[in-house]
NUDREN-929203 format. One record per atom (N, C-alpha, C): x negated, y negated, z negated; residue in three letters. Coordinates in steps of 0.05 Angstrom, whole numbers, plus 5000, padded with zeros to 4 digits. Atoms other than C-alpha are relative to their C-alpha. Layout:
# residues N
XYZALA ...
# end
This chain:
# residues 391
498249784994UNK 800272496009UNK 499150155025UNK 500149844992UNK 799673006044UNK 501750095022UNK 498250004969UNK 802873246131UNK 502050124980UNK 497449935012UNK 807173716086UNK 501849914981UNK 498350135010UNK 809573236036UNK 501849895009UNK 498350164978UNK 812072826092UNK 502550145011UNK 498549924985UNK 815273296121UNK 502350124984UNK 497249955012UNK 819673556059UNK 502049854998UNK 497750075002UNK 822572996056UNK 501449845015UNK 498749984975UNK 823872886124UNK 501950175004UNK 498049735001UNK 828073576117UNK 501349944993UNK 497449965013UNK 831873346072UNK 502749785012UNK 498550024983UNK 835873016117UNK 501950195015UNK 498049874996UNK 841473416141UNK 498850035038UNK 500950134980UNK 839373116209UNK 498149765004UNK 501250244993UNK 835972586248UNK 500949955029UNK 498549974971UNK 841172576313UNK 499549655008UNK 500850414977UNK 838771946359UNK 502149864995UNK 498350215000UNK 842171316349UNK 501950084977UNK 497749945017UNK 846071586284UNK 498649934972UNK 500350105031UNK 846271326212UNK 497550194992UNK 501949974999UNK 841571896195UNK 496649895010UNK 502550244985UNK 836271636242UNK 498749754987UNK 500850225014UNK 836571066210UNK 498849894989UNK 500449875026UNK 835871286141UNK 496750125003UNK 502549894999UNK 829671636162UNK 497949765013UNK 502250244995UNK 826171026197UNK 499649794976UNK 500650075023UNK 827270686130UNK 497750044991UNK 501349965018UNK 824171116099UNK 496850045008UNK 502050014987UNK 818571256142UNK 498649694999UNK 501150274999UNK 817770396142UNK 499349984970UNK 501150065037UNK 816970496058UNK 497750104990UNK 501349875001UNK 812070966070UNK 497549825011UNK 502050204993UNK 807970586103UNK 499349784992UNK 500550315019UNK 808669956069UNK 499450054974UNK 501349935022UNK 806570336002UNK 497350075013UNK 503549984993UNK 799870516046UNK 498749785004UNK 502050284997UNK 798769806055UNK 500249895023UNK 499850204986UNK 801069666117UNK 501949805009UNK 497550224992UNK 805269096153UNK 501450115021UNK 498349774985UNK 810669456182UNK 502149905008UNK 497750064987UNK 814869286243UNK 502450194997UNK 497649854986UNK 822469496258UNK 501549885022UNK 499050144979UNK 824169396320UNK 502950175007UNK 497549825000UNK 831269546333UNK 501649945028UNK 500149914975UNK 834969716401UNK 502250165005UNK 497949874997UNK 840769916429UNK 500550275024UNK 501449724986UNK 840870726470UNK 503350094995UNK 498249754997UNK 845671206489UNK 499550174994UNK 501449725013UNK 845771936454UNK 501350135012UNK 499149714991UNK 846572626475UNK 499549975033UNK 501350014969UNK 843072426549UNK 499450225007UNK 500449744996UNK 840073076554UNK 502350165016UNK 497049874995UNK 848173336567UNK 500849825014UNK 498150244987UNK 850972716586UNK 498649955024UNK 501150094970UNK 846572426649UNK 500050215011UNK 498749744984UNK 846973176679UNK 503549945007UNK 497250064992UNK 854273086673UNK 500449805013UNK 498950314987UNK 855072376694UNK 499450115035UNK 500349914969UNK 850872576764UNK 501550205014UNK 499449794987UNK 854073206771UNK 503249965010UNK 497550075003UNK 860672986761UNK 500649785035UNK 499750074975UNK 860072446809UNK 499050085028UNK 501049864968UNK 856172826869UNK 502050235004UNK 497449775000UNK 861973366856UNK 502649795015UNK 498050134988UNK 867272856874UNK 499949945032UNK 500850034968UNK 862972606938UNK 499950215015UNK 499849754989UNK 862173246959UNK 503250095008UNK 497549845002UNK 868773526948UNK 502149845020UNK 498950244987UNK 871672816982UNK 499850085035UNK 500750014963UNK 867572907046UNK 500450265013UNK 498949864988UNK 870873577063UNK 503249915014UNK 498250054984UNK 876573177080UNK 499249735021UNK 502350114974UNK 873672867151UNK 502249834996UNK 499550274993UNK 873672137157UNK 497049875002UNK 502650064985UNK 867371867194UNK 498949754972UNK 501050295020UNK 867671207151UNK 499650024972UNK 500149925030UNK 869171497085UNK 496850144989UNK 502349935002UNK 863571897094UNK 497449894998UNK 503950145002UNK 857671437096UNK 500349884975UNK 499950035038UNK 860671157027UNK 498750294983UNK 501149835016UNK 860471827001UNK 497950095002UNK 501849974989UNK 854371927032UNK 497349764980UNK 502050375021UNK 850971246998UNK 501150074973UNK 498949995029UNK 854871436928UNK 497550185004UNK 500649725005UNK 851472106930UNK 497349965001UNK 501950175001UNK 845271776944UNK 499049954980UNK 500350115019UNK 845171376896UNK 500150024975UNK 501949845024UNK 845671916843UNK 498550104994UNK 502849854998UNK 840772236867UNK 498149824989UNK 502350145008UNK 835971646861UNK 500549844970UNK 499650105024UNK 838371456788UNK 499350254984UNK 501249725014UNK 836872216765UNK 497449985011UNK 502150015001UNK 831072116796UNK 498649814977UNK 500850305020UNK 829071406759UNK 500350174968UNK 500350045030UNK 831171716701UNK 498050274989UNK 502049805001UNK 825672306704UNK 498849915005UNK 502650084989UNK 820371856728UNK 498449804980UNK 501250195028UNK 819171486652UNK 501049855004UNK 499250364991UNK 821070806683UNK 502949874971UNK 498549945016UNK 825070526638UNK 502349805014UNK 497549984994UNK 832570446660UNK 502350124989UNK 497549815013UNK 839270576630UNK 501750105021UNK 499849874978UNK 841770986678UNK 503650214977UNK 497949855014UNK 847871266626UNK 502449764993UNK 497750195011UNK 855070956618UNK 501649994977UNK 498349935024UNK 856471206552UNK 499249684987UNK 499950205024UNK 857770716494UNK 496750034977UNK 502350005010UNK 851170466463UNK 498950044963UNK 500850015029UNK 848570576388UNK 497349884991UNK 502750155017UNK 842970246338UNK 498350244997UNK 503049765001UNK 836370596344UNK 498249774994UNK 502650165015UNK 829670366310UNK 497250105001UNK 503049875009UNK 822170436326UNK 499449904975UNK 502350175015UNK 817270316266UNK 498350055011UNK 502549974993UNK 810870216282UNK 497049704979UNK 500950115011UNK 805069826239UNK 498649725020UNK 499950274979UNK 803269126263UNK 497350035006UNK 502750094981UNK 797968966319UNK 499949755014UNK 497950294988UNK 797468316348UNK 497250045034UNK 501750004976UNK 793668256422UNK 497249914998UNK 502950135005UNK 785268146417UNK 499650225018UNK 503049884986UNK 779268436446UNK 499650274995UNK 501049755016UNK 779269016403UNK 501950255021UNK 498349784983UNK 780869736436UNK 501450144982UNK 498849905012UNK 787270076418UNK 501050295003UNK 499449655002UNK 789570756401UNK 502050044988UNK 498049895002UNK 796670956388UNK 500050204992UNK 499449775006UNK 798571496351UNK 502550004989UNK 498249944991UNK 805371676358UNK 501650245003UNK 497849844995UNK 810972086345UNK 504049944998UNK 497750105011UNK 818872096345UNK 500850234979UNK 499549925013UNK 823072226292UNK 502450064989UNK 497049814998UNK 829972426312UNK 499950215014UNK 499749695000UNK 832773056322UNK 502350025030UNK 497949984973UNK 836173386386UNK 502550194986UNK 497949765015UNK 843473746387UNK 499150315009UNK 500849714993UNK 842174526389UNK 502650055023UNK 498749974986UNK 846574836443UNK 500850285009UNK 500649814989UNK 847875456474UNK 497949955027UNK 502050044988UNK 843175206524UNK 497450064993UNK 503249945016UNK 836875286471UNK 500650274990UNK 499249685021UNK 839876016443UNK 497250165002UNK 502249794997UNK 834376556442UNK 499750125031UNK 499549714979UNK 836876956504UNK 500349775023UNK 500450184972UNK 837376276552UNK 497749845000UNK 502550215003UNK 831675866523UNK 498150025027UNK 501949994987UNK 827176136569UNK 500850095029UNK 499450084967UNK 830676166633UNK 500849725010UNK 499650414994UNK 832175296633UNK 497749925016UNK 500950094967UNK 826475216691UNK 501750045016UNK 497749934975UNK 831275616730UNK 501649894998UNK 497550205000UNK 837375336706UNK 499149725015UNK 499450244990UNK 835474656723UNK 499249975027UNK 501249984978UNK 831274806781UNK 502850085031UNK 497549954984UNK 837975116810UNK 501749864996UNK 497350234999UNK 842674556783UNK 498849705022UNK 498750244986UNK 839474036817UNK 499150035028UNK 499249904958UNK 838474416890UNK 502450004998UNK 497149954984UNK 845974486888UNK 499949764991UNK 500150345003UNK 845673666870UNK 499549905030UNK 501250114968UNK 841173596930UNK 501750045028UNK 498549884976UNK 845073986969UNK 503149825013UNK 498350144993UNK 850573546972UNK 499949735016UNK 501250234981UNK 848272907006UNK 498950155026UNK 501549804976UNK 844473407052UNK 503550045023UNK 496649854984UNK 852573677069UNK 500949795010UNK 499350214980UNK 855373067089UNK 497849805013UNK 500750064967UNK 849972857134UNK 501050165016UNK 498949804987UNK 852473477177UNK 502949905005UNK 498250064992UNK 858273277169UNK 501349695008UNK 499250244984UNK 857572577195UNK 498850065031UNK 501450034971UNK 853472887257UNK 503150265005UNK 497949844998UNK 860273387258UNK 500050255008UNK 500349665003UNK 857674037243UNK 501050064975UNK 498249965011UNK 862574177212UNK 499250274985UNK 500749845025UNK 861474917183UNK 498350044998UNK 502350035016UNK 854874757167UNK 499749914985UNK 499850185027UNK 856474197125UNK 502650184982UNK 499249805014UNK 861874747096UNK 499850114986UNK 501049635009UNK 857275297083UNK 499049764973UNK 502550225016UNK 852074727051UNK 501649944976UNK 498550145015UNK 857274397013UNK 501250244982UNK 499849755028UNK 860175036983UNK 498150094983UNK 502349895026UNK 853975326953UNK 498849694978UNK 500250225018UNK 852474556929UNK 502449984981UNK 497350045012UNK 859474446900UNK 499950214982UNK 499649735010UNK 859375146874UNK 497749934976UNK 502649905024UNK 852275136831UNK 502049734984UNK 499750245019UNK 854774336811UNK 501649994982UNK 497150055018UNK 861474486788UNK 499450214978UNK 500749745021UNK 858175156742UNK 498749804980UNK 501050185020UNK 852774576722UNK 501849814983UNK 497950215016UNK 857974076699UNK 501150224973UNK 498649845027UNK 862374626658UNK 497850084985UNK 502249705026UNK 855574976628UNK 498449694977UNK 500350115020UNK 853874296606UNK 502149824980UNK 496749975020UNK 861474116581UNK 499650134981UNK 499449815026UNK 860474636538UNK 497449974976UNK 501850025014UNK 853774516505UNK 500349674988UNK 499250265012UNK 855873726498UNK 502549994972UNK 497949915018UNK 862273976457UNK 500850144985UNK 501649775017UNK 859374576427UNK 498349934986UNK 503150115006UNK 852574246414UNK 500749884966UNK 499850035030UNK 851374136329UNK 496749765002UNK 502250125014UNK 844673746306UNK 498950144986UNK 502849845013UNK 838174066288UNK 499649884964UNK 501850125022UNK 834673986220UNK 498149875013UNK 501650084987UNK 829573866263UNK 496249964987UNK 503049995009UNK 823074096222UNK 497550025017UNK 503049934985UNK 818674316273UNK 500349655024UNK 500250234978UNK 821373736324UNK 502549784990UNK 503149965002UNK 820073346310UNK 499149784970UNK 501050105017UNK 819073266236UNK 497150014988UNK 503149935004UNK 811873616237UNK 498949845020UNK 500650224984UNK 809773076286UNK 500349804982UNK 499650295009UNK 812172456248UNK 498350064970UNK 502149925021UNK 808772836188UNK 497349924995UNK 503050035007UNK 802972906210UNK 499249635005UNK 501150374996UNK 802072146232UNK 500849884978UNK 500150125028UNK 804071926169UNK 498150044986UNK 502549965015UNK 798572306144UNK 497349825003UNK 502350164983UNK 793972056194UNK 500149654991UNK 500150305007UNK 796571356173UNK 499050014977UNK 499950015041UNK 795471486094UNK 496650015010UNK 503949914993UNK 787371816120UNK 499549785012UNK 501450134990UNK 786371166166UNK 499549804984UNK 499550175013UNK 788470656119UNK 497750014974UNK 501349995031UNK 784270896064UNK 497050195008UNK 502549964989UNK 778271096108UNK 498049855021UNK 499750144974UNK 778070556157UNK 496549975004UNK 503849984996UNK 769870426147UNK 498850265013UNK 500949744985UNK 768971156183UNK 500550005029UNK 499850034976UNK 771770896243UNK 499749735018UNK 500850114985UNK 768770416298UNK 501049684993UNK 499050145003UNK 770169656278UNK 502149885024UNK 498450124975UNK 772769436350UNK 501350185011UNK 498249864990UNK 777369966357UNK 502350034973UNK 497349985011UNK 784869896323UNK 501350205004UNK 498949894996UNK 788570476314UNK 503849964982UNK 496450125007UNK 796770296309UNK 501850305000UNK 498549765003UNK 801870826284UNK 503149915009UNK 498350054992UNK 808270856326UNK 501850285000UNK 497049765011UNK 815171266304UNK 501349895015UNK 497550144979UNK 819671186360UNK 503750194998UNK 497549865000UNK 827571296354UNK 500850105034UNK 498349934972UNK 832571666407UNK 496450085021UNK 501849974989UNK 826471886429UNK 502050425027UNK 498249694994UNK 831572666450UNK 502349875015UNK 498550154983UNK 835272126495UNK 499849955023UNK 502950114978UNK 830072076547UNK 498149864993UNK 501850244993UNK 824871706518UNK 500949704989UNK 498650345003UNK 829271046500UNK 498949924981UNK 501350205020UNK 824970906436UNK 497949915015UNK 503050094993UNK 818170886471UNK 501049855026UNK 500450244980UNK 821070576534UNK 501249764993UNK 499750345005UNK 824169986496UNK 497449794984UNK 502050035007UNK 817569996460UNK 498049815020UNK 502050154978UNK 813369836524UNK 501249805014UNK 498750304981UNK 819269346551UNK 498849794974UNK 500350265007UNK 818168876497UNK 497249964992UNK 502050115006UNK 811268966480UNK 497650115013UNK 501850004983UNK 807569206539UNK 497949845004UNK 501050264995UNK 804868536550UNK 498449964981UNK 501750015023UNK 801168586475UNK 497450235006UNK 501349804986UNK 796669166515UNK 498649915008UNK 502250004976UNK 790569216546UNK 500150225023UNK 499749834983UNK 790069616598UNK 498750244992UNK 501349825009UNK 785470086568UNK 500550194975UNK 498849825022UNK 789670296507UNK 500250225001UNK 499149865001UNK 791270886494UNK 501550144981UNK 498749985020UNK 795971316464UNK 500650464991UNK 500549775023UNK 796272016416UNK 503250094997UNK 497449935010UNK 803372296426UNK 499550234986UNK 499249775020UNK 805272856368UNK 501950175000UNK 497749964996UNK 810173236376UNK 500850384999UNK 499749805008UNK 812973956358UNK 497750214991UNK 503649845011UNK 806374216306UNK 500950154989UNK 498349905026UNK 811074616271UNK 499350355000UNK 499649705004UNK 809575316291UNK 499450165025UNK 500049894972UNK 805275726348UNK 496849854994UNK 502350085002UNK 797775496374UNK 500149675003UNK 499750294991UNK 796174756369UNK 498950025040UNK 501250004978UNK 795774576446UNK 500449685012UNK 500450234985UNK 794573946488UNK 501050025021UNK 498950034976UNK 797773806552UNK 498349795016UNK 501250044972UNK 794173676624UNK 501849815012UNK 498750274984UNK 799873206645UNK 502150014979UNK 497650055007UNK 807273016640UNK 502250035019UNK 498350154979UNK 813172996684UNK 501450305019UNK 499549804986UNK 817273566714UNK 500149935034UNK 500250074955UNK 818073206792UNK 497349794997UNK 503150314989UNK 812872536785UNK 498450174969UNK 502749985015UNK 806872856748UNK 498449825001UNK 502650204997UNK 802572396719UNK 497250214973UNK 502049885016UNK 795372716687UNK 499249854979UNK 500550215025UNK 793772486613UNK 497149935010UNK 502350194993UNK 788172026601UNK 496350215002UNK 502549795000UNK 780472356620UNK 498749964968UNK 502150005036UNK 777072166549UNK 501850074988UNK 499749935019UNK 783072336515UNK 499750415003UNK 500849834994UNK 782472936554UNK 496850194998UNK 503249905011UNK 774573036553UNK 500450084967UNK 500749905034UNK 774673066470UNK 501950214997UNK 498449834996UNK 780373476473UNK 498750315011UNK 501649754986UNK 776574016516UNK 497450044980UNK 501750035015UNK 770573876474UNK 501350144979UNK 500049915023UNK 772974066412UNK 502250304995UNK 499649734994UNK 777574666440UNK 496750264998UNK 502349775002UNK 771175006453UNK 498950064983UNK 501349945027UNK 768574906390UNK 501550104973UNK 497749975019UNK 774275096352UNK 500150304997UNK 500149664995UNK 773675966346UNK 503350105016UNK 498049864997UNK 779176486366UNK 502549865005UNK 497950074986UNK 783476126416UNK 502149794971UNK 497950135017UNK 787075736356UNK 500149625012UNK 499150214989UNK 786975136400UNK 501250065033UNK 499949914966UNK 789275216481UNK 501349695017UNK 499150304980UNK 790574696542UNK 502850215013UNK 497349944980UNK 797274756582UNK 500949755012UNK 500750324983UNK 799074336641UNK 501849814992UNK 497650295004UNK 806274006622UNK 502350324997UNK 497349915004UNK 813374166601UNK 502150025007UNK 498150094989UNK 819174266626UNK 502049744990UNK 500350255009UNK 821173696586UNK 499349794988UNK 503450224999UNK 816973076581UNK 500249914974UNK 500250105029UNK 815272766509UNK 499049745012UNK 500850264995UNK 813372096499UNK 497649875018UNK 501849974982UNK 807572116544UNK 500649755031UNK 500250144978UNK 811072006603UNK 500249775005UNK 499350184995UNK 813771366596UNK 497849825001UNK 503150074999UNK 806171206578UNK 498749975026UNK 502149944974UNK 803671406632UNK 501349835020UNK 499550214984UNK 808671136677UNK 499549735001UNK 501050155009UNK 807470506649UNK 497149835006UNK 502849984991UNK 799870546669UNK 498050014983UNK 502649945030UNK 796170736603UNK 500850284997UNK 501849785007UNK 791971366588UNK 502550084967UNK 498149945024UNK 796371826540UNK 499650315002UNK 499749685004UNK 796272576515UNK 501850114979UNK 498749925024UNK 800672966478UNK 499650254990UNK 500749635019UNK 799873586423UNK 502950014987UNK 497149875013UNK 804674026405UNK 498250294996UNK 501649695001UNK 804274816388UNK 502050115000UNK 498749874988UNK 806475236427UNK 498550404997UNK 502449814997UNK 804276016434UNK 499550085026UNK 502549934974UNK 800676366493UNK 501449935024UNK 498249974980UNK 806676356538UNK 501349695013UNK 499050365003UNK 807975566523UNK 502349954985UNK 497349995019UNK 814675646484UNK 500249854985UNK 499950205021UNK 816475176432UNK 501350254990UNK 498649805014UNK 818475656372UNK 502449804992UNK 499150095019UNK 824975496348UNK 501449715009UNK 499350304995UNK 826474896395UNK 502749925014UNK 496750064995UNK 833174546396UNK 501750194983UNK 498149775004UNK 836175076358UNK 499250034965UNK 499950115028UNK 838575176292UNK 498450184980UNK 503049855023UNK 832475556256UNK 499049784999UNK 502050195006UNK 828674936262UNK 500749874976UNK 499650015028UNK 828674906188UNK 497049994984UNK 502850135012UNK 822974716140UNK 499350354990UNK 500149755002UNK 823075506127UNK 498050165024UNK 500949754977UNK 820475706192UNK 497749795014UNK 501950064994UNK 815075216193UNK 497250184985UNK 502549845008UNK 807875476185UNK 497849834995UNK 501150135014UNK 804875096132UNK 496649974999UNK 501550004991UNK 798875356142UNK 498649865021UNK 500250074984UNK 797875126215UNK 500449624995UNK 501150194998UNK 799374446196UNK 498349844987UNK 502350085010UNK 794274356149UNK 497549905015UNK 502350014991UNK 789674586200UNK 500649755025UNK 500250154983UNK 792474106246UNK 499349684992UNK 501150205008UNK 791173576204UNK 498049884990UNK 501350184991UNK 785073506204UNK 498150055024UNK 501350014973UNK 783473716271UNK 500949765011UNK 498950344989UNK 787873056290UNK 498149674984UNK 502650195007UNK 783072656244UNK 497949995014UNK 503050104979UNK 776472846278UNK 500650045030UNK 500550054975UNK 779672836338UNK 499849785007UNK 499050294992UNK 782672066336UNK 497049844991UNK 501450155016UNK 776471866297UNK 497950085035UNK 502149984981UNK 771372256358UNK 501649775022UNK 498850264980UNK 776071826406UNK 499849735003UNK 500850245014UNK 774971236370UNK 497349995010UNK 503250015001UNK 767071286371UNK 500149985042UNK 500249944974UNK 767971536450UNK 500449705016UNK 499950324983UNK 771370826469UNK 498849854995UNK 501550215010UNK 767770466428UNK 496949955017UNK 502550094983UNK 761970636465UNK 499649955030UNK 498749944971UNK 765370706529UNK 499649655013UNK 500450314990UNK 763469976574UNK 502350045029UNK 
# end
């Protein structure tokens, strides 16, 4: 079969919303698929919080709004609590942008499920290829007319975050309308952030989710059906393993429960082939990951990557450095293994269509993932040959 077989009937899912019966249903089916190609196919299953994206904004904002709002009424002592609370959201919004993996959310947890085909720990070098295969909620946050101002948005939600810890120091050294001024414009952006994401958490519907990211889990299905039934074309001492990670539109929580339990089955030299929105725009590669802790993908997966950009005509491949929000990559990287991710985007970087409710098997460009499939063959396969010879 074929990336676009895969992916019709990935569509026909209504959804694929993290941690929800859908989800499920679709790692099933994705584990049948695979086990008709022949292989031995894990399910590892795992418990995640959904709708993170909305929710951990709120949770921090919520609580640095209270500290804030608290430490305008002066009390020296109270203040170094609120002062250490406020803190301490900060450095859990941090943690939870830095890949690491941490549950950092107090919502009520749900059943999520990687598949991935079995590898067991040897000598041999490995290669991941990797996509997820639930769906995010659309929002007025992803609409047409805001999509592309969300650097700013967040860039300005979490200076007025910062800004609040910043205000009551001042107002423990008892500068008073400095920690005022500070604390109003903090308070002020946090309490807009809180309501703007109130409203996208309670507004917010579930994608179809064709382009993201069912043209991703597509194409690696493909790539699984082409390795399985080509395997003599590629390097004997190099294993390549296919990994579908759930709640992956959660932060990450499939691939980082992935590397909690089976980090330790790794070499250090693995690497890994994230997939992820092929649905529509130029195929492109990404130069890193990570909106605050940038980490740079791996150099060889990078070198062939550049390599075969050039050789490819009329710009229909392009590099870009990173996203404003991270794909499976990061948690890779954090982690300490070599990782790159493709998606397609066009000139500007845009995801067509992303989070929002066009992402429909209609407004994929069938075309494009043909060609992406088998540029993702002689890429994983030149990768292959590259480590193999690599000492």
């Amino acid at each position: 079969m074929k990336s676009l077989d895969y992916l019709k009937e990935l569509s026909k899912f209504e959804h694929r919303g993290s941690a929800t019966k859908n989800e499920r249903k679709a790692a099933d089916y994705i584990a049948g698929e695979l086990k008709d190609m022949g292989y031995d196919v894990i399910k590892q299953e795992f418990m995640t919080t959904r709708d993170n994206l909305y929710i951990l904004p709120l949770q921090f904002g919520i609580l640095l709004f209270v500290m804030g709002a608290a430490s305008l009424v002066y009390d020296e002592y109270l203040n170094i609590i609120e002062f250490i609370i406020s803190l301490l959201a900060i450095g859990l919004l941090l943690l939870e942008l830095s890949g690491k993996y941490f549950e950092t959310s107090l919502m009520p947890r749900h059943l999520s499920k990687n598949v991935f085909t079995k590898f067991e720990k040897n000598n041999k070098k490995k290669i991941f290829v990797s996509a997820h295969y639930d769906t995010q909620k659309g929002s007025i946050m992803f609409s047409p007319k805001i999509v592309d101002k969300l650097n700013t948005i967040y860039n300005i939600g979490y200076f007025g975050y910062a800004l609040i810890p910043v205000g009551i120091i001042f107002e423990l050294f008892h500068l008073h309308l400095v920690s005022y001024i500070i604390q109003g414009i903090g308070l002020t952006i946090t309490f807009f952030m809180i309501v703007f994401m109130l409203i996208c958490e309670i507004s917010g519907k579930y994608t179809n989710g064709a382009n993201d990211n069912g043209s991703g889990t597509a194409l690696a299905m493909a790539l699984a059906n082409y390795y399985i039934n080509n395997k003599n074309d590629f390097p004997q001492d190099v294993d390549i393993v296919f990994l579908f990670t759930g709640s992956e539109e959660t932060g990450e929580r499939g691939m980082k429960n992935f590397l909690k339990r089976h980090k330790k089955l790794l070499n250090d030299d693995t690497l890994f082939i994230i997939l992820d929105n092929l649905g529509a725009g130029n195929l492109t590669y990404l130069e890193g990951e990570g909106m605050i802790f940038y980490k740079k993908a791996g150099e060889i997966l990078l070198n062939v990557a550049d390599e075969m950009k050039n050789q490819y005509p009329n710009g229909l491949v392009q590099r870009m450095k990173n996203l404003l929000l991270p794909t499976d990559a990061l948690p890779v990287m954090a982690n300490g293994f070599n990782a790159i991710s493709f998606l397609s985007m066009d000139e500007k970087g845009r995801l067509k269509n992303y989070h929002w409710y066009t992402d429909t098997l209609n407004n994929v460009d069938t075309k494009l993932l043909r060609y992406e499939e088998s540029f993702l063959i002689e890429y994983i396969l030149r990768v292959s040959k590259r480590i193999s010879e690599h000492n």
